[in-house]
C-alpha positions in Angstrom: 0.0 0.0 0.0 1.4 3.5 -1.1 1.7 6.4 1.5 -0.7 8.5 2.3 -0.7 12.1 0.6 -3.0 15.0 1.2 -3.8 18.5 -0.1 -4.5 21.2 2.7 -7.4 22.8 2.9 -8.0 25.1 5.5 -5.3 27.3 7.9 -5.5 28.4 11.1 -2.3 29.4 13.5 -0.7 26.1 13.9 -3.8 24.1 13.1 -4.4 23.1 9.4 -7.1 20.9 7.4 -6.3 18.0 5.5 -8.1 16.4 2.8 -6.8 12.8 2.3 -6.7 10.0 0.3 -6.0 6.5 1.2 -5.8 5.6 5.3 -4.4 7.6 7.9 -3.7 7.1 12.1 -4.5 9.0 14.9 -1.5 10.5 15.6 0.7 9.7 12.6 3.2 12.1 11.1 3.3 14.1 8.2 5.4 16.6 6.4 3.7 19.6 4.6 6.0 20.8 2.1 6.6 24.7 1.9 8.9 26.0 -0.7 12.1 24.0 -0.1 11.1 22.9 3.6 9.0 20.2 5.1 7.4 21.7 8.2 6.9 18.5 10.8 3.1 17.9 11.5 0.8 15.4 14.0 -2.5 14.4 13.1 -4.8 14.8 15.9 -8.5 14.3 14.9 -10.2 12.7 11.6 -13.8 13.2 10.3 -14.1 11.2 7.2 -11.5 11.9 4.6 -10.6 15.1 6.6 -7.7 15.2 9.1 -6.4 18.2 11.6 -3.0 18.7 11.6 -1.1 20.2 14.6 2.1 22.1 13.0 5.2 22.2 15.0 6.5 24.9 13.1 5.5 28.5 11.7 2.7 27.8 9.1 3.8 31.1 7.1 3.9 30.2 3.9 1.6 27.2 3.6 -1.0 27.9 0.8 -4.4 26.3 -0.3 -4.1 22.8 -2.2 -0.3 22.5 -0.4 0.8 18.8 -0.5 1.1 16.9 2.5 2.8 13.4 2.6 2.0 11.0 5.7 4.9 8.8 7.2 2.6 6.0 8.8 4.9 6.4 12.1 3.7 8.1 15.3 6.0 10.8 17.2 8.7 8.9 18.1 12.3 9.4 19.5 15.9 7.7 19.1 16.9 5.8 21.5 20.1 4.7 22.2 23.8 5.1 23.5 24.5 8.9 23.5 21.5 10.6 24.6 23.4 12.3 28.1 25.1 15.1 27.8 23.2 16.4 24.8 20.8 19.4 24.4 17.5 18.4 22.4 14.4 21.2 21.5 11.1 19.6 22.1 11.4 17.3 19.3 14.3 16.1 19.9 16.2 18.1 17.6 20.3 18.3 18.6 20.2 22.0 19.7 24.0 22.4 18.6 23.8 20.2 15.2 20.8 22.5 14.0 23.1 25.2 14.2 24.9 24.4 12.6 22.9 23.3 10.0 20.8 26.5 10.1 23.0 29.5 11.5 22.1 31.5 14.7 18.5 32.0 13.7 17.3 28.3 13.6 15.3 27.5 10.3 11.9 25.7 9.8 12.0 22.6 8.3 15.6 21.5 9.7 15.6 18.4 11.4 18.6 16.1 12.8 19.1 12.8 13.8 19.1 12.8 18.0 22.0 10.4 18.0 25.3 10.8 16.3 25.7 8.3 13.3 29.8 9.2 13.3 31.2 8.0 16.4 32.2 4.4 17.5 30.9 2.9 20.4 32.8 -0.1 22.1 29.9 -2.9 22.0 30.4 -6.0 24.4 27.7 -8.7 23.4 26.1 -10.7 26.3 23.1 -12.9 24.2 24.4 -16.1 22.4 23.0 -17.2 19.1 20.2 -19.5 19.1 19.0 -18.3 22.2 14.8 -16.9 22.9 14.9 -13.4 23.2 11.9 -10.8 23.8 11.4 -7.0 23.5 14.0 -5.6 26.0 15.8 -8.8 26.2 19.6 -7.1 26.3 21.7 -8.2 23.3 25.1 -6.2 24.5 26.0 -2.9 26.3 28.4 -0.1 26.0 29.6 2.2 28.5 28.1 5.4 28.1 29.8 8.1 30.6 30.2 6.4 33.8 27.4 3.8 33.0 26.7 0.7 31.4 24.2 1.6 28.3 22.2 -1.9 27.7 21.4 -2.8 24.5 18.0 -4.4 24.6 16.2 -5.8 21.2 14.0 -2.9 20.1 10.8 -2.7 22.8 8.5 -2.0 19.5 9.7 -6.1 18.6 6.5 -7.6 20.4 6.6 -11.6 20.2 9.7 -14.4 20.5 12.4 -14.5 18.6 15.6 -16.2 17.7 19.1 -14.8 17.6 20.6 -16.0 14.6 23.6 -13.4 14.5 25.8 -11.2 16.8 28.7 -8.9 16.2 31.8 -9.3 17.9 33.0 -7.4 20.3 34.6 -4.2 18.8 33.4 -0.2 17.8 30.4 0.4 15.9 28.1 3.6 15.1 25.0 3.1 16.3 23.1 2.3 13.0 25.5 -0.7 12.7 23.8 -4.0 12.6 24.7 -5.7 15.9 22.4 -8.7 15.6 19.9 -10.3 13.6 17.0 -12.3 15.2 14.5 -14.5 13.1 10.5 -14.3 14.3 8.1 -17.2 14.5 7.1 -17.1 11.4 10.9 -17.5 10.1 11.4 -13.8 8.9 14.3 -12.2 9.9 15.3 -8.7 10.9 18.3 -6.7 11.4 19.4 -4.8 14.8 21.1 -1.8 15.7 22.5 0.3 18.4 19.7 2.8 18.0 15.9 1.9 18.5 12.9 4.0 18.1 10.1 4.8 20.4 6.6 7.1 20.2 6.9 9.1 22.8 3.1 9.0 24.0 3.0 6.1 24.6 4.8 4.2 28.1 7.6 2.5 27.9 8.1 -0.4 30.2 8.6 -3.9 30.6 8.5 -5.2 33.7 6.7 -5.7 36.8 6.1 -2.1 38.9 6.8 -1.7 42.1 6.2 0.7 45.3 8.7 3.3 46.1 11.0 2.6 49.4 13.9 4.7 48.8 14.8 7.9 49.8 16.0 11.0 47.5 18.5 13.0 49.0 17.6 16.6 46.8 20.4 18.3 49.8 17.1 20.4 50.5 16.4 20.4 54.4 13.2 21.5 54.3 12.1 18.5 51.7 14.3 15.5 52.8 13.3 16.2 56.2 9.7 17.7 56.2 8.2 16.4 52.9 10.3 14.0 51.3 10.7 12.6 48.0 10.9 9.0 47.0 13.0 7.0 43.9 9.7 6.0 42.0 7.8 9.1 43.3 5.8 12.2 42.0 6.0 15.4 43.6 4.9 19.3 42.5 6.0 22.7 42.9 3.0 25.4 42.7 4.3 28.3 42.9 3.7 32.5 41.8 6.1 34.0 39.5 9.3 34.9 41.3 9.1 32.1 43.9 12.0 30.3 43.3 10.3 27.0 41.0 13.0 27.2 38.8 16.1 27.6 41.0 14.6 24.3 43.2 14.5 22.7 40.2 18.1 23.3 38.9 19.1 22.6 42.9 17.2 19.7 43.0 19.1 18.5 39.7 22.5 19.0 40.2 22.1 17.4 43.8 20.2 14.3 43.8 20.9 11.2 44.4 19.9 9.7 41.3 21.8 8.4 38.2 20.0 10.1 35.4 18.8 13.6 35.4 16.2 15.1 32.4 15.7 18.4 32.6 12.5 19.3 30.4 11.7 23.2 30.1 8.8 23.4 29.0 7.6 27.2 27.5 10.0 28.2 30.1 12.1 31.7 29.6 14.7 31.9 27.2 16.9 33.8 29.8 16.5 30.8 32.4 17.3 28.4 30.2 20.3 30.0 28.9 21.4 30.0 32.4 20.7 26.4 32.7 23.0 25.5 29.3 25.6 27.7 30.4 26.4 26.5 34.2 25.6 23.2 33.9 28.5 22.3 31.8 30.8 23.9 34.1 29.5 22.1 37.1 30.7 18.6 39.0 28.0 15.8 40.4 29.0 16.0 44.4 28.5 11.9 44.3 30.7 11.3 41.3 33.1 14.0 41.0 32.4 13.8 37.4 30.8 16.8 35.1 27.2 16.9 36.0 26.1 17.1 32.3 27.7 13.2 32.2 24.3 12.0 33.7 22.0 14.9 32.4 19.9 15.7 29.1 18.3 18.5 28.6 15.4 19.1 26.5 14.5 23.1 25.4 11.1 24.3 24.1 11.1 27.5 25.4 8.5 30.2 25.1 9.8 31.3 22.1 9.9 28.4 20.6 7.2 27.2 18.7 3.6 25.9 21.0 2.8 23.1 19.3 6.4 21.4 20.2 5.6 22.2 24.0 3.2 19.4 24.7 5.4 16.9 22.8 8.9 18.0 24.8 7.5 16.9 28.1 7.1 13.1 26.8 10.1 13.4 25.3 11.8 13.8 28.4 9.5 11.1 30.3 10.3 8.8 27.0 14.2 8.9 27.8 13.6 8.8 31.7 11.6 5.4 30.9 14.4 4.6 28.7 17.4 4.0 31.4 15.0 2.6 33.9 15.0 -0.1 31.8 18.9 -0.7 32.5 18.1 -0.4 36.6 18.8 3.3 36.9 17.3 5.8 38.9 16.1 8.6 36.5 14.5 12.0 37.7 12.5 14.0 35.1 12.2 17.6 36.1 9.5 19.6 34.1 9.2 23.5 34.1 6.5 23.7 33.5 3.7 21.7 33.3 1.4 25.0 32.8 2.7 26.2 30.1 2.2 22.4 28.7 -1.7 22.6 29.8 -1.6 26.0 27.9 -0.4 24.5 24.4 -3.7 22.1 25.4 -6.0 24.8 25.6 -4.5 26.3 22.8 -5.3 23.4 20.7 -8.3 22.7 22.3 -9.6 26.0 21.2 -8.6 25.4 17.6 -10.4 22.1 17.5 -13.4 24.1 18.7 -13.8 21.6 21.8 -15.9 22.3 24.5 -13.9 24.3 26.9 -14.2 23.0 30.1 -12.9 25.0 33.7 -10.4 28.1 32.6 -11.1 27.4 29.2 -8.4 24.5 29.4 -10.0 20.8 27.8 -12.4 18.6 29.8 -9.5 16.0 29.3 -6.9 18.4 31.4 -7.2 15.9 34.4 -6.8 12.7 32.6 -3.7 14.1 30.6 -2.2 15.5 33.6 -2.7 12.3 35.6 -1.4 9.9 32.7 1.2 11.8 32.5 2.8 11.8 36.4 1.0 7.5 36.0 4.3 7.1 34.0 6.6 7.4 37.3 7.6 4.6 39.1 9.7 2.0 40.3 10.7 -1.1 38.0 11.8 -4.7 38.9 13.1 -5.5 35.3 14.5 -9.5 34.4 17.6 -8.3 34.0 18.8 -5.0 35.6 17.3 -5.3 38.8 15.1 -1.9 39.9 15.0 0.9 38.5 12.9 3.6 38.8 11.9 7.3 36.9 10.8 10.2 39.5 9.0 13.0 38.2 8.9 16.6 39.9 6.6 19.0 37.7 6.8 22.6 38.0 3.1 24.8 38.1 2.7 28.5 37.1 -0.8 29.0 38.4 -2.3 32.7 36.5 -2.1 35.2 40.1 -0.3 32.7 41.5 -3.4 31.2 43.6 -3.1 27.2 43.4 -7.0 27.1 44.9 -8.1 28.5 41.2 -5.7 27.0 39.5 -6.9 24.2 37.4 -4.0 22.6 36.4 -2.8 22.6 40.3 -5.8 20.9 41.4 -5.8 18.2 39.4 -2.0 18.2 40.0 -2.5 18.0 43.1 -4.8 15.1 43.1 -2.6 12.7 41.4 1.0 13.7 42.7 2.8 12.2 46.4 4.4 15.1 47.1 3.4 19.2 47.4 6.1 21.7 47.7 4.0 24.8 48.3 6.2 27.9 47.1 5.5 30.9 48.9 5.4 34.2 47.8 5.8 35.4 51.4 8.7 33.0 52.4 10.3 34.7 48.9 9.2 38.2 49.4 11.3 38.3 52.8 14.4 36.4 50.8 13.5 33.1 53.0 14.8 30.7 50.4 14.0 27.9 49.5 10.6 29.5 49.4 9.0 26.1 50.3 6.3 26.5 52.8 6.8 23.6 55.5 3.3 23.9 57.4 1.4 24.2 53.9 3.2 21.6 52.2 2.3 17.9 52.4 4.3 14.1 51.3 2.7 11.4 50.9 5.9 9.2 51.8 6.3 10.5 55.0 5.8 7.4 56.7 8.2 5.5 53.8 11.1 8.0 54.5 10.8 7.5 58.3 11.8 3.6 57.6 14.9 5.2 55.9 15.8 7.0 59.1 15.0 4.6 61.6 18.2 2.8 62.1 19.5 5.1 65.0 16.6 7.3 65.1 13.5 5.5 65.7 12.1 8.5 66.7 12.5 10.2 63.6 8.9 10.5 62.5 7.5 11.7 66.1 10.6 14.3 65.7 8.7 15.5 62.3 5.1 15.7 63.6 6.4 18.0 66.7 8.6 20.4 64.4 5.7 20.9 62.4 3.4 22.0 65.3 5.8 24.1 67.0 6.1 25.9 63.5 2.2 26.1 63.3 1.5 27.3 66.9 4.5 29.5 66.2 2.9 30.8 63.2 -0.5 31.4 64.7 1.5 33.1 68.1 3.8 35.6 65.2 0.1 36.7 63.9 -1.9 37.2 66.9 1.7 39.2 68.2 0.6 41.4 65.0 -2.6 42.7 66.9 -1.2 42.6 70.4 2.3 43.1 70.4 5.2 41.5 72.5 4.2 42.5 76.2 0.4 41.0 75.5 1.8 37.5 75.1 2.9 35.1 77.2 6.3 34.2 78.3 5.4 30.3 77.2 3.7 31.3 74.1 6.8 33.8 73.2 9.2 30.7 73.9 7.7 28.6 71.2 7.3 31.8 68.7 10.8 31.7 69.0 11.2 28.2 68.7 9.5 28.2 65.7 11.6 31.3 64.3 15.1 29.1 65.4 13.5 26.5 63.6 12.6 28.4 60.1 15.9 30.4 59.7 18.7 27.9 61.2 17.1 24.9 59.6 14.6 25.2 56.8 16.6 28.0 55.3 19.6 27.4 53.1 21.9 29.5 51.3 22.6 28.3 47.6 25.7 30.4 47.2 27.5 28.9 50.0 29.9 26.0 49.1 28.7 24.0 52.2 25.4 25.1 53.1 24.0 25.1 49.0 24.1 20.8 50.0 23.4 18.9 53.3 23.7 15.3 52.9 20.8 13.1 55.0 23.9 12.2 57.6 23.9 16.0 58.5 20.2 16.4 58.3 20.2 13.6 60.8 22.4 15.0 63.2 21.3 18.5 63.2 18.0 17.5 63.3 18.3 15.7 66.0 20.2 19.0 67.9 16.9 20.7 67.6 15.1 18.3 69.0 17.0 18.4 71.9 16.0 22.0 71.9 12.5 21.8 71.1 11.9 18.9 73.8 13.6 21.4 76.4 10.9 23.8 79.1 12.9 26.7 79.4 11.9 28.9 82.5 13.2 32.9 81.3 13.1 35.5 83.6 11.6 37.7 81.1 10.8 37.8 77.1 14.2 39.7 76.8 16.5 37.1 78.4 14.4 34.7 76.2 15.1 36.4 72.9 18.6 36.7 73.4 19.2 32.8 74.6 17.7 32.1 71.2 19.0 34.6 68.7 22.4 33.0 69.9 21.1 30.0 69.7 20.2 30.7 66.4 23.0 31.9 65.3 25.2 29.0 66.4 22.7 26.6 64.3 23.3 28.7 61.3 26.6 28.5 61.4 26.9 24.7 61.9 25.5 24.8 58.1 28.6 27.0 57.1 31.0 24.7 58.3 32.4 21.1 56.6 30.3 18.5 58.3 32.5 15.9 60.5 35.0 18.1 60.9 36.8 19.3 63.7 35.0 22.6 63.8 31.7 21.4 63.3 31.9 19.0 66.7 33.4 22.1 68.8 30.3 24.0 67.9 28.0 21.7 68.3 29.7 20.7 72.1 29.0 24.6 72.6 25.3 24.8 71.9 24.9 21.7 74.1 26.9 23.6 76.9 24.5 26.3 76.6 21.8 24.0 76.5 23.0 22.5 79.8 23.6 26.2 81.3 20.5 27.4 81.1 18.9 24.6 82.4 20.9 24.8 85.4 20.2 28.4 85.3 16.2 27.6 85.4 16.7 25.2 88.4 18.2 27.7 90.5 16.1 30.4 89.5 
């Protein structure tokens, strides 16, 4: 059967008409043809012999009657040895390689081949001929920066199969044949380095699992207060100027995961430049090697054109799903998911759907909720567990989540809420992430991480939390009152509380020690303020109080300045606990 070709018959923004002949697939690609370019296109609804088109590219230029030739394959991706380290656009477009195809101003039309065809990669085979392979059964692997990249036999390959042929071991670009396997029906088929993938569709082959491991983002205020799990799903509502990006680049170059995908999605052009340019220059603190070994980045910014936003956040969950399949722990960070519910409405308008809350499609939730479904952990044949996290930005309009649709139904399929603040960022209180708002799911999970030499770790949680609330709800009534209209008890855990917020929850991302506190010196200072926090202290007045714990304070803050485990950092932790044990002696007499 020949390939579908069309003629286009109606235009509007990115949308356009197609009248076809032939067959044609909901979601196949097509390539309408525009002087000497072929602007990428996705069919997304048919009525009869008439099919919509969403464009990824400017549709200047396309006329009445243009041709349009269909590719019977849906929007897929390359996948294979040398995806880390590389910057992609929402198609997956090599950001550097268009360049240099098209200049400084990138051209329509110009697309690349994600993976380099040029350079050799050392390829070890594992499978022996004759043996009964399946989709994802690894054929051979490769080191790819400090990992071992599995090959697998394509995971489109459904059925059994026969290997009948592998290559030795030895260097080969990755559209080499490697293998050839032979199907039940005796036909055979050739096998590469580089496999293909649609991107909206999951990828996995396995059997899923529950989350029970720990992320270690070097945040206080998450790994301690709302923690994130390997397998998880977290979000970051947030107003503009909150901090969602900077979390999200903190969060990446400090986890402990193996695979980081950064996915901006309609974010600025000026953030993401920031992104490309210190990244490179950056080391992973549990490696010592260059962060951008275990990263990919994918850019669709808000220049960029819309109809390539929805498709870059897939992209990114595609690869994430991708090197879970070897057993690794990959963390997809999208910024933001907004701005990828905003290309939906956009579209949704164009289709002349009924609009359903915000004008946003009556399928927001669903999309939203299949798209965070695609997390998890994996217990694979082969490789063990791995697992894909996901932590999804949201730019609610005013910044109020309650209106917010996209951070409602966010927030109804996610495990973990970092509610940004725009108070906490107004008074330079960063991270911005407000603690007593904020909620995890995994609490209870994290705890069992803990537990071996603090059992009391999650009671130690549920009291910090309540001294912040009762602190919070003293600091506001102190509003209408004043000082001298409180009580000495009630002023003792306001500044508790304040102890709490700037010594502990607070971090300071330009400081070499304090921009990363591993979960051994969470443990240990956390436990410190507990000691504190389980204390009665009996003040002679609100004055003595308020000086005991601005020094207090101070001494706390400065713990997080100093290398942890070091001489230094004991001495002044032996001082607060002298101070701790003066003033108690102090009370008794008194």
């Amino acid at each position: 059967m020949s390939k579908t070709v069309g003629e286009v018959i109606f235009v509007l923004g990115n949308l356009i008409k197609v009248e076809f002949d032939n067959q044609l697939t909901q979601g196949e690609i097509g390539y309408v043809k525009v002087g000497g370019a072929s602007l990428k296109a996705e069919v997304i609804a048919i009525s009869g012999k008439v099919a919509k088109l969403q464009v990824f590219e400017d549709t200047r230029g396309i006329k009445y009657k243009q041709k349009v030739e269909f590719t019977e394959e849906l929007l897929e991706i390359e996948l294979g040895p040398g995806l880390l380290g590389e910057i992609f656009d929402g198609l997956q477009n090599p950001l550097e390689k268009v360049a240099d195809v098209s200049g400084l101003y990138l051209e329509r039309g110009v697309y690349v081949e994600a993976l380099d065809r040029v350079k050799k990669w050392q390829f070890t085979p594992k499978a022996k001929v004759g043996e009964k392979i399946s989709r994802g059964s690894i054929l051979g692997s490769t080191p790819e920066s400090h990992f071992i990249h599995q090959i697998f036999l394509p995971f489109s390959m459904y059925g059994s199969y026969t290997l009948e042929w592998i290559a030795e071991a030895g260097n080969y670009t990755v559209d080499t044949t490697i293998a050839k396997v032979k199907d039940e029906r005796g036909k055979s088929y050739s096998v590469s380095m580089v496999q293909k993938w649609p991107v909206k569709f999951p990828l996995i082959e396995g059997r899923k699992g529950t989350p029970k491991e720990l992320i270690c983002t070097g945040q206080r205020v998450i790994d301690t207060m709302t923690p994130m799990m390997k397998g998880g799903t977290a979000c970051s509502p947030g107003p503009f100027g909150a901090g969602k990006t900077v979390l999200q680049q903190g969060i990446s170059k400090y986890s402990n995961v193996d695979i980081v995908i950064l996915a901006a999605c309609g974010e600025r052009a000026g953030e993401v430049v920031e992104t490309l340019k210190t990244f490179p220059k950056l080391n992973d603190v549990h490696t010592g090697r260059p962060l951008m070994d275990r990263t990919c980045i994918i850019c669709n910014t808000s220049s960029m054109p819309v109809a390539a936003r929805e498709a870059s956040v897939y992209v990114g969950i595609t690869i994430a799903e991708y090197y879970r399949q070897m057993g690794l722990d990959a963390l997809l960070l999208a910024d933001s998911t907004s701005r990828w519910a905003q290309a939906m409405r956009e579209m949704s308008g164009r289709l002349e759907e009924i609009p359903g809350e915000e004008a946003f499609p009556a399928y927001l939730a669903s999309r939203i909720a299949s798209f965070y479904e695609r997390a998890g952990v994996l217990q694979t044949a082969e490789n063990g567990i791995g697992s894909v996290s996901i932590l999804g930005a949201v730019s609610p309009a005013g910044g109020n989540i309650n209106s917010d649709p996209v951070s409602q139904e966010t927030l109804k399929v996610v495990g973990v809420f970092l509610c940004l603040s725009r108070e906490l960022s107004d008074a330079r209180k960063y991270p911005a992430i407000d603690s007593m708002q904020s909620w995890s799911k995994y609490a209870l999970r994290a705890s069992e991480n803990m537990k071996q030499g603090f059992p009391n770790w999650a009671k130690w949680i549920d009291r910090a939390r309540e001294i912040m609330v009762e602190g919070d709800e003293i600091g506001r009534r102190m509003e209408v009152v004043g000082k001298e209209g409180t009580s000495l008890e009630d002023y003792v855990t306001f500044l508790k509380s304040e102890m709490f917020s700037f010594a502990y929850l607070q971090q300071n991302a330009f400081d070499k020690e304090d921009v990363y506190c591993s979960l051994d010196q969470q443990q240990e200072q956390f436990r410190l303020v507990n000691e504190i926090f389980s204390q009665s202290f009996a003040f002679k007045g609100a004055d003595e109080a308020k000086d005991f714990f601005l020094g207090l304070q101070n001494d706390l803050r400065n713990l997080n300045f100093l290398p942890f485990n070091t001489e230094r950092y004991h001495g002044l932790v032996s001082e607060i606990r002298d101070k701790l044990e003066k003033i108690q002696v102090i009370a008794e007499v008194s």
